[in-house]
C-alpha positions as CSV (number, residue, x, y, z in Angstrom):
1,X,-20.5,47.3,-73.3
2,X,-22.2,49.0,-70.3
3,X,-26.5,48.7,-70.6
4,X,-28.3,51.8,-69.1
5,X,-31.8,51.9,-69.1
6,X,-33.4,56.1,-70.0
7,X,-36.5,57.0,-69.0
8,X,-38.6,59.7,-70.3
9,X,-35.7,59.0,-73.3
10,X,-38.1,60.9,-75.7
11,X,-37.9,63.9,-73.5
12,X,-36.2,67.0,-73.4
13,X,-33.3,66.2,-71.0
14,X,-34.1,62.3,-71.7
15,X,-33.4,62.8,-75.1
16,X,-30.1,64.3,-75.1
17,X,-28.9,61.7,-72.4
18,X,-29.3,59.2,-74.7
19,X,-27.0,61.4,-77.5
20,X,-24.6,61.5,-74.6
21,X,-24.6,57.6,-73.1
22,X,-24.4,56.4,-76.7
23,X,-21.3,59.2,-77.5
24,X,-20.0,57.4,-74.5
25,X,-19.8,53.8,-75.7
26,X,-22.9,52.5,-74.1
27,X,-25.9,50.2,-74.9
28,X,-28.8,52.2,-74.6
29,X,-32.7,51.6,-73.5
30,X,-34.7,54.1,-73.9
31,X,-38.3,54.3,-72.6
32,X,-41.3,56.4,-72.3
33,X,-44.7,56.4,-72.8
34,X,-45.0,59.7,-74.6
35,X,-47.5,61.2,-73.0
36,X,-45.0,64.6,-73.4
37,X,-42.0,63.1,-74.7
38,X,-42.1,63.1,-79.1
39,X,-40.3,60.0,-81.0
40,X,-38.9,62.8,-83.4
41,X,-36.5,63.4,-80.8
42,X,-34.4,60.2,-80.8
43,X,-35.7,59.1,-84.8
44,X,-31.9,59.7,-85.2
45,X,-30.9,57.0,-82.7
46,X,-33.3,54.1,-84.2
47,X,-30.8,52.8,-86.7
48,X,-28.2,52.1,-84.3
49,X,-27.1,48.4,-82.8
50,X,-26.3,49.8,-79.7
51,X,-30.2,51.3,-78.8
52,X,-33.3,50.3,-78.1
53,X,-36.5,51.7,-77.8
54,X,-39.4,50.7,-75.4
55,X,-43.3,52.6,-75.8
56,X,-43.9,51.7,-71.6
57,X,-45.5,53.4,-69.3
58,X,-43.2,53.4,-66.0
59,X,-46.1,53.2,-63.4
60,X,-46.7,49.6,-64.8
61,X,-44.6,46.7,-64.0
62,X,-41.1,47.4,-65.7
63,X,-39.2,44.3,-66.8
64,X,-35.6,44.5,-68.8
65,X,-34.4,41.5,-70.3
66,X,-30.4,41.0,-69.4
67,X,-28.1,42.6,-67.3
68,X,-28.6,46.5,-66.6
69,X,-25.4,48.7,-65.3
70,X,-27.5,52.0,-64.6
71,X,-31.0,53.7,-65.0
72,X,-31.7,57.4,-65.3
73,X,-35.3,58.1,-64.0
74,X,-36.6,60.9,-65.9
75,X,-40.1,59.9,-66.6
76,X,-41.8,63.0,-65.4
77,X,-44.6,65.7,-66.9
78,X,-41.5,68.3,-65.6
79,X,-44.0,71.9,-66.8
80,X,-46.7,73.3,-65.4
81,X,-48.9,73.0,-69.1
82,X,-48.4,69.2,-68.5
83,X,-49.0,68.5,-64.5
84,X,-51.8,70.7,-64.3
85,X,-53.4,69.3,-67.4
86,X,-52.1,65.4,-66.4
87,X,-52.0,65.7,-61.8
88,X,-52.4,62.4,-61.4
89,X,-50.2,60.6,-63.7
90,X,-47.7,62.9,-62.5
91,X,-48.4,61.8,-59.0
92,X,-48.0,58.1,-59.9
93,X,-45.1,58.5,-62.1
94,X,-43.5,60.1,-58.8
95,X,-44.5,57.3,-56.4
96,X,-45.5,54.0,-59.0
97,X,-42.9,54.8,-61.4
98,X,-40.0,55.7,-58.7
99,X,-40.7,52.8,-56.7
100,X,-40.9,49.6,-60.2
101,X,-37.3,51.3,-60.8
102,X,-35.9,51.3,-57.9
103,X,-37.1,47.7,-57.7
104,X,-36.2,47.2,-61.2
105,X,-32.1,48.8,-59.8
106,X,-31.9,46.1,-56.9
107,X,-33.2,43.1,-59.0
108,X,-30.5,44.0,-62.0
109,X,-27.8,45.0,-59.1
110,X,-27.9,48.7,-60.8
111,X,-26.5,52.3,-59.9
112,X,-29.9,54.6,-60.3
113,X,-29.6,58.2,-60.8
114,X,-33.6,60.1,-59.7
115,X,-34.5,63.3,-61.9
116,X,-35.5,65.2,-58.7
117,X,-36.2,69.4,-59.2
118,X,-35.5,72.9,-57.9
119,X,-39.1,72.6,-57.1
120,X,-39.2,70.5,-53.9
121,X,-37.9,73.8,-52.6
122,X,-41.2,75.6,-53.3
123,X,-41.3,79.3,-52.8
124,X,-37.7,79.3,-50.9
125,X,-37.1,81.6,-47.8
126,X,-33.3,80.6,-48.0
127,X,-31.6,82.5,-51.0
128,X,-29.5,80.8,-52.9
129,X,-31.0,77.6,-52.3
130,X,-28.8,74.9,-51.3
131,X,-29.5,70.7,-50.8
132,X,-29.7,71.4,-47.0
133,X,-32.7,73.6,-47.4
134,X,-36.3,71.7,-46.5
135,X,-37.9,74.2,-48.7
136,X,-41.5,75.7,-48.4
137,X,-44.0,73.9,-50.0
138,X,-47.9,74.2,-50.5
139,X,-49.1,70.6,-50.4
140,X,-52.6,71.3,-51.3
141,X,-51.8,73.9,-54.2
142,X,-52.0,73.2,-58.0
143,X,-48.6,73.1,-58.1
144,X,-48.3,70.5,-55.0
145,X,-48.7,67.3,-57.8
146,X,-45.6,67.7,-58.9
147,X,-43.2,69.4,-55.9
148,X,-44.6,66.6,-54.3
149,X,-44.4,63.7,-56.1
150,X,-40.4,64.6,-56.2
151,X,-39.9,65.1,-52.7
152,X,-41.3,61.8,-52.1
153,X,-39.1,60.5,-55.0
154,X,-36.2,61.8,-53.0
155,X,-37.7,60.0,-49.9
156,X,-38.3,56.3,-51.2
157,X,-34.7,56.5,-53.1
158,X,-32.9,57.5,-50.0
159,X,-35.2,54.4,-48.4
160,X,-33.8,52.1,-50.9
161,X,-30.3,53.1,-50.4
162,X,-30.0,52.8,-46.9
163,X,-32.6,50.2,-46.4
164,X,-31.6,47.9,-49.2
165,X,-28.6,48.9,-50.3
166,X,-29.0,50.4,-53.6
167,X,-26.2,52.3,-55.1
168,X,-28.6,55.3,-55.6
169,X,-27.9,59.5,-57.4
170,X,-30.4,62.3,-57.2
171,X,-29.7,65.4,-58.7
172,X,-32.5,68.6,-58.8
173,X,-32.7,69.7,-62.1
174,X,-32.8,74.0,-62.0
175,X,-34.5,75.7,-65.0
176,X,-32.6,74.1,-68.3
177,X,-33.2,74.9,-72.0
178,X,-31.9,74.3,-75.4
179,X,-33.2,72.6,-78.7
180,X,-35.5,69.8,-78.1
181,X,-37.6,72.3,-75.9
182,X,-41.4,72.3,-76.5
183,X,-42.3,75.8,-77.5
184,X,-46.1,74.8,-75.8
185,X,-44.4,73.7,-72.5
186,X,-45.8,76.5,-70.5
187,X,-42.1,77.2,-69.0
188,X,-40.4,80.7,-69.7
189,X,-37.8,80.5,-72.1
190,X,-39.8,78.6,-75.1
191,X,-43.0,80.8,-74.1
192,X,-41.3,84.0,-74.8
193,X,-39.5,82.9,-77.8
194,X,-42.6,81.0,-79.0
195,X,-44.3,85.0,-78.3
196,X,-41.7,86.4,-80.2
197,X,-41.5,84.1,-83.3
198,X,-45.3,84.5,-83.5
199,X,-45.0,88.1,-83.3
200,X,-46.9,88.4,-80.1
201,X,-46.4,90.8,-77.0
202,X,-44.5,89.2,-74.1
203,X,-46.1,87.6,-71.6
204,X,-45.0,88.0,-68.0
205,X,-46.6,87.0,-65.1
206,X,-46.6,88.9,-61.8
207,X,-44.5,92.3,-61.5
208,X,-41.6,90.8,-63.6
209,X,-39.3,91.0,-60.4
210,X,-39.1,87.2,-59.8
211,X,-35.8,85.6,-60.5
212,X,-35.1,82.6,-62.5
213,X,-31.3,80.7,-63.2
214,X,-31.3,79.3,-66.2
215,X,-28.6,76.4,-67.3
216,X,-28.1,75.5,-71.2
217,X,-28.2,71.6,-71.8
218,X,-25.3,70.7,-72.1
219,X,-24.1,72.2,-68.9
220,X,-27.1,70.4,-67.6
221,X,-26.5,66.6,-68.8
222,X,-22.5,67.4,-68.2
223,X,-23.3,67.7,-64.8
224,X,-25.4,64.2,-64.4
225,X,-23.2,62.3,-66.4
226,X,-21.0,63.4,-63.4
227,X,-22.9,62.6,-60.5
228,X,-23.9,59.6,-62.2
229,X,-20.0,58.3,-61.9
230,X,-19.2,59.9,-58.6
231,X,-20.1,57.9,-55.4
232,X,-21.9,60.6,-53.9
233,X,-25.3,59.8,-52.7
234,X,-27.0,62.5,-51.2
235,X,-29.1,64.8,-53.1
236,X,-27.1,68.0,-55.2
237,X,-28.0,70.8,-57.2
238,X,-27.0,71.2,-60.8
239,X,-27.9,74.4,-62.5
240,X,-26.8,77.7,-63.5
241,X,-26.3,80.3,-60.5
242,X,-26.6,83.3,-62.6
243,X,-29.9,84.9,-61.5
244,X,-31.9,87.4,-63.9
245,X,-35.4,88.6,-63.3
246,X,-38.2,87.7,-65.4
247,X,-38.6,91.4,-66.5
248,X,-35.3,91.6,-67.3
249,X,-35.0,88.5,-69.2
250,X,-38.0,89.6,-71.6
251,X,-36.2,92.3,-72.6
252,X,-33.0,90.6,-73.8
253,X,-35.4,88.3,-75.3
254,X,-36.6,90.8,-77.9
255,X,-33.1,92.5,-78.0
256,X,-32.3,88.7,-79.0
257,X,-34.9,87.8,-81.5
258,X,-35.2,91.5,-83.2
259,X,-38.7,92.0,-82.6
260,X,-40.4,95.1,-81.4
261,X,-43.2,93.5,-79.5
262,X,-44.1,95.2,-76.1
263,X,-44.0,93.6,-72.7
264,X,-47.5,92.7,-70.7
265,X,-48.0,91.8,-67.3
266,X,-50.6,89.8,-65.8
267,X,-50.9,88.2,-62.2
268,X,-49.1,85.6,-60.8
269,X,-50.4,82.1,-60.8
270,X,-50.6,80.5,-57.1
271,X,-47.0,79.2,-55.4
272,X,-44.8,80.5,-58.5
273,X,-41.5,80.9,-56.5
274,X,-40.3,84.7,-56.3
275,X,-36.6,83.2,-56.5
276,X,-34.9,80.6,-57.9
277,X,-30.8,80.3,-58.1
278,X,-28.9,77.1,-57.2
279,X,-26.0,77.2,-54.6
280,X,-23.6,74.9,-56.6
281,X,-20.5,74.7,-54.0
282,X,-21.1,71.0,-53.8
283,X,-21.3,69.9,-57.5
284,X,-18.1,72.4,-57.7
285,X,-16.3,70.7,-54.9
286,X,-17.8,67.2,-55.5
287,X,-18.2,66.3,-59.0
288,X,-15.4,69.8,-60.5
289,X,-18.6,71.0,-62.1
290,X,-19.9,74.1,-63.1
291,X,-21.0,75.7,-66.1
292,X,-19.7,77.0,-68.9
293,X,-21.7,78.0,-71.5
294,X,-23.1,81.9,-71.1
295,X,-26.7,83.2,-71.3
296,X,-26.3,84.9,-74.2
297,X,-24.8,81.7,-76.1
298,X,-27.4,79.2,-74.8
299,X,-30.2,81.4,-75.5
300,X,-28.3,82.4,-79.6
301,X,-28.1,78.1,-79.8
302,X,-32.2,77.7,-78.8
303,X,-33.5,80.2,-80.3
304,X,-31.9,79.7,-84.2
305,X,-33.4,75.5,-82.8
306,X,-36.8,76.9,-82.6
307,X,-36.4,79.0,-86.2
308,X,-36.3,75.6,-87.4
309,X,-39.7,74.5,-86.4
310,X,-42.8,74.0,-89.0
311,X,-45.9,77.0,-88.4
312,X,-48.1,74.7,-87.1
313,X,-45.3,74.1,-84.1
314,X,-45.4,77.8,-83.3
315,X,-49.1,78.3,-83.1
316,X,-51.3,78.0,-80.3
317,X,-52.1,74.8,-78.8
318,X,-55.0,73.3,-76.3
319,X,-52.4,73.1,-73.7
320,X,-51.7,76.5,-74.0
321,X,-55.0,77.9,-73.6
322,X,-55.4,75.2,-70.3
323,X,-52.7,76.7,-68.9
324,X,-53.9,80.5,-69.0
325,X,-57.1,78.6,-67.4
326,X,-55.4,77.4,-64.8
327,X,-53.6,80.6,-64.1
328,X,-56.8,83.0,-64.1
């Protein structure tokens, strides 16, 4: 049985990488330190002989008993609620964290695949973006914590590979959704619904006329599972190239919930990208991927996940309220 170690397994996207490795056949580890990953997540997988759960922070010393076959990095604060609230962790976990598992792939002789982001493009003058884009990043911004800590992710792995060796993946992540989302993550889609299911006006920031791509999960982890068995090493894009502007999209979110709350408009918070749509030719020609579930299914699928959740899960939260802070 293959061993692959998961972090930031109690995660949104960690999560659901574990349902897939087990579905697979493999032994799983799972680890996080749950700073913004919840146990309920993975509860399911406890009883099983084939997992394992580890409460470890990444940016200290990481030690795996036994052989390991692969690691998926995705210990990362990955919204702006959580990175603005927690900059430095998020800078270590980048750096620290990146560099004990790399250490941690060479020791064990293990493939590692490196959560990197649409975001190390920053506010992109190249439209769609594709891998061979440098981006445009501000350094020094609020949002710099966490662009950066991935592009220097992407840096020290690429070091790794060609310095020692390592068999080494890096995919950036475009916007993703589905069940398992927080609704007090600060990102778009759980934000309006979370508006919606509380029976408050939409918010969007800016003039609405940004554009987002949005990619339902298991498109998402489809695409990983993918790279992670291919032998391509450079970095690729896996996301959903059907763009929709943010005023558009808070429409067919109250056309989808039934609601009859209005739309608001406040300003823009420093560096938010004006565009964001993947160029996927690669993972198309590279790993045959591409997506295949629709908008309108993805977002049916989330939203009757977050009908499910308790009152106290849909009100307002501290990191809610930090964020509008931050954004003022």
């Amino acid at each position: 049985m293959k061993r692959i170690l998961i972090t930031g397994a109690a995660g949104f996207l960690g999560s659901h990488l574990c349902d897939r490795f087990i579905k697979e056949g493999f032994h799983v580890i799972a680890m996080d330190n749950l700073i913004t990953g919840d146990l309920k997540n993975i509860e399911h997988l406890f009883k099983l002989e084939n997992f394992e759960f580890y409460h470890h922070d990444v940016t200290k010393f990481v030690y795996v008993p036994g052989e390991l076959d692969y690691i998926l990095h995705f210990a990362s604060p990955a919204s702006p609620i959580d990175y603005l609230k927690i900059p430095i962790q998020t800078l270590k976990v980048g750096a620290l964290g990146t560099h004990n598992l790399l250490g941690l792939a060479k020791e064990k002789n293990a493939r590692i695949l490196i959560a990197s982001t649409s975001e190390i493009y920053g506010d992109p003058l190249v439209h769609p973006q594709t891998e061979e884009y440098y981006g445009n990043v501000n350094t020094i911004g609020p949002r710099g914590v966490y662009d950066e800590a991935k592009r220097f992710q992407e840096s020290i792995t690429m070091a790794y590979h060609r310095f020692h060796g390592v068999e080494t993946r890096i995919v950036r992540i475009f916007n993703t959704y589905g069940p398992r989302m927080r609704l007090n993550d600060g990102r778009v889609i759980p934000a309006f619904m979370g508006q919606a299911l509380r029976g408050e006006d939409l918010t969007v920031f800016g003039d609405g006329s940004q554009t987002r791509s949005f990619c339902y999960v298991d498109d998402e982890i489809e695409g990983i599972y993918r790279l992670l068995m291919s032998d391509y090493t450079l970095p690729i894009n896996i996301g959903n190239p059907h763009e929709i502007t943010i005023g558009d999209f808070a429409e067919e979110i109250i056309k989808l919930t039934g609601t009859t709350q209005k739309v608001i408009y406040k300003d823009l918070p420093q560096d938010d990208p004006m565009q964001r749509q993947p160029d996927i030719s690669k993972a198309k020609e590279i790993l045959g991927w591409e997506p295949k579930v629709g908008r309108e299914e993805g977002m049916r699928k989330t939203f009757e996940y977050f009908k499910t959740l308790s009152k106290p899960e849909l009100e307002r939260t501290e990191h809610r309220d930090f964020t509008q802070r931050n954004k003022k």
